[in-house]
Residue, then its C-alpha position, 0 to 999 in steps of 0.5 A: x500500500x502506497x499514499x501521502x502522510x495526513x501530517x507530514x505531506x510525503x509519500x510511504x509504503x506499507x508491506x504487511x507480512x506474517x509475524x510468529x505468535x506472541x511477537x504483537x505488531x511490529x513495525x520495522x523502518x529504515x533500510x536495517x529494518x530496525x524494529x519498533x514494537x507497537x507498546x505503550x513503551x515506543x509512544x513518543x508522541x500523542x498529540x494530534x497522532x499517536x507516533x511510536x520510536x525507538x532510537x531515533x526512528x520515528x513512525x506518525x500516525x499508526x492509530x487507524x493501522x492499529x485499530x484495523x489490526x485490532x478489529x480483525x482479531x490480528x495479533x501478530x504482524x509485520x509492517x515493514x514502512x518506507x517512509x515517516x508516516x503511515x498512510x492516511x489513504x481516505x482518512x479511515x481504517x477501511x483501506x487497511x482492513x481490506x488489506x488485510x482482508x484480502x491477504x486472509x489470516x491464519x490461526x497460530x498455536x498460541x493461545x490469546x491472553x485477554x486484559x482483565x481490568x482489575x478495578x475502575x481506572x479514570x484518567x481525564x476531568x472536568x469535560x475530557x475524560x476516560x473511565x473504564x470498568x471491569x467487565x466481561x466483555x469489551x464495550x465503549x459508550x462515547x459522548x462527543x460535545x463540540x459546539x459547531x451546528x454540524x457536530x453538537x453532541x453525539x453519543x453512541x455505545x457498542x460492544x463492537x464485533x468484527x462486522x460491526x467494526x467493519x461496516x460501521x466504524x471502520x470507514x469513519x474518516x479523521x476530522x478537522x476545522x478548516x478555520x485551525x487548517x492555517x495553523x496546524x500547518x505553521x506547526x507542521x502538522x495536516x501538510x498532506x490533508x485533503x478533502x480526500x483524505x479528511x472530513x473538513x468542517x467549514x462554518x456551515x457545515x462539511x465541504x465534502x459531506x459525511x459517511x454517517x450522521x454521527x461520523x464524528x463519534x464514531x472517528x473518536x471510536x475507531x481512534x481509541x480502539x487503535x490506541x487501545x491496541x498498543x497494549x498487545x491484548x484484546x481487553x475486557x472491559x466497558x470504555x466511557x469517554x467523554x471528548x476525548x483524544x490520542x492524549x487521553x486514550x494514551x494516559x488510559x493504556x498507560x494507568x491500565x498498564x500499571x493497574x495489571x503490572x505488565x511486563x515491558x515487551x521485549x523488542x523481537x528478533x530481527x528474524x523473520x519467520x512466517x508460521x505456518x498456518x494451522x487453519x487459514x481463511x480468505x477474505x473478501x473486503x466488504x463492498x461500499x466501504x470507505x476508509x481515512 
């Protein structure tokens, strides 16, 4: 997969390959393929995107890769990236999900080990925050209060399965005013957004319309579920957030990461081995889906 970087305005290339059970999602850059573990312990920035590093090696914007791996069930990959940033493609998660899709998946001999919140865990206050709570099941009830007429407050909560995660938030594209456009390019940052590849909120309303009626909602969904994912493990819990964003979605990995202990997970071999499959699926993607 080739495209523009939403912040950085270059040009990347994914190749996502085959991964050995229990070695998580691994990013590898540079000409060495220098690996960098997708774990709390490589973000090295969470501001406008969630960008993870190690030893000078930086890679921008991986949340909506994350969230298709996640949403997919995939615990172990490869990616191997020419470039600083991943692809915004259209904004979504979609054009990774058909990605991987396409490839098809393959049960490995190891059994998953999912999160267990142990107890309430709240990080935020006021009007931005995140709370979760033990619970059997992963589930996320979101509010979203923007004072713009074509936002307002929305709220929706799910309990997402890989259907629903493809058909309805996987497609949700990344959002931003134009009225902040100037700005965040003087920082360096949306310097390869677009109405391609971003829902622009003008005054009025969108300049190149919505996907959903409550696109925005989901976005944040879609964003926390990617985020989530830098924790390895799939979780049991139920999320409740209120407006907010990479940051917070970050200092919640981190507080559920010290309620549980977890040991810090050791960079992989620079070995590659492709499993051989226990059990293997092809895959369709699914039709009319669009991503950012």
């Amino acid at each position: 997969m080739e495209g523009i970087g939403l912040h950085s305005g270059k040009r990347s290339r994914l190749v996502l390959s085959p991964a050995p059970p229990d070695s998580g999602i691994v990013f590898r850059v540079g000409h060495d393929g220098h690996p960098i573990p997708a774990a709390p312990e490589s973000v090295v920035d969470s501001h406008y995107a969630t960008t993870i590093g190690c030893n000078g090696h930086r890679i921008q914007t991986v949340e909506h890769l994350m969230a298709a791996t996640a949403g997919l069930g995939i615990d172990n990959l490869e990616v191997e990236v020419d470039g600083s940033e991943i692809p915004a493609m259209d904004g979504s998660a979609k054009p990774f999900v058909g990605l991987l899709l396409s490839a098809g998946r393959a049960q490995q001999a190891a059994r998953r080990r999912p999160i267990d919140v142990p107890h309430p865990i709240r990080v935020g206050n006021g009007g931005r925050f995140i709370h979760i709570e033990p619970s059997n099941t992963f589930r996320i009830s979101y509010t979203l209060d923007n004072d713009h007429p074509v936002i307002g407050t929305q709220v929706l909560s799910c309990a997402p399965t890989e259907e629903s995660f493809v058909e309805e938030y996987a497609p949700a594209r990344t959002y931003g005013f134009l009225k902040d456009l100037g700005a965040m390019r003087k920082h360096g940052l949306a310097l390869g957004g677009s109405l391609d590849n971003a829902i622009v909120v003008g005054k009025r309303g969108t300049l190149n319309g919505l996907r959903y009626r409550d696109e925005f909602v989901r976005h944040k969904i879609l964003d926390l579920i990617g985020d989530l994912a830098l924790l390895g493990r799939p979780i049991h819990g139920h999320v409740i957030a209120r407006n907010a964003g990479h940051a917070l979605n970050f200092e919640l990995v981190v507080a559920i990461q010290r309620a549980l202990g977890l040991e810090r997970r050791a960079a992989p071999a620079t070995v590659r081995v492709a499993p051989a499959p226990v059990e293997s699926e092809r895959l369709a993607p699914a039709p009319g889906l669009a991503v950012i």
